[in-house]
C-alpha angles and dihedrals in degrees: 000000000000131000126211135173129228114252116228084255088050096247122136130193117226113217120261098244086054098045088048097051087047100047091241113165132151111298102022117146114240134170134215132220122191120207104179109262089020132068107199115199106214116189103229115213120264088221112022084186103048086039084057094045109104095020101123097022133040138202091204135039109271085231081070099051099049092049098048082042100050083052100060097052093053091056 
């Protein structure tokens, strides 16, 4: 766990390792919840549309996409 501290503009900065496994580069759309006594950061998807695309078809089996997948978060 990282700790960060809140700039006098309110702004943080999230730690590299954490903006590189989240795909968070300048720019990127985020929203924020708010439960209470927690803030929760959630990457929004660059394309809703395109992130939907495939979820109840593929063109591959899903054996395929969890491997590759698996794969590419190992590396």
């Amino acid at each position: 766990m990282a700790t960060v501290i809140v700039s006098p503009k309110g702004q943080v900065v999230i730690p590299a390792n954490i903006r590189n496994r989240y795909g968070l580069v300048p720019g990127k759309r985020m929203e924020i919840l708010d439960f209470g006594n927690h803030i929760v950061l959630v990457p929004l998807a660059d394309d809703p549309v395109r992130a939907a695309k495939g979820i109840v078809r593929f063109s591959r089996c899903i054996a395929e996409v969890l491997a590759e997948r698996r794969e590419r978060n190992e590396q």
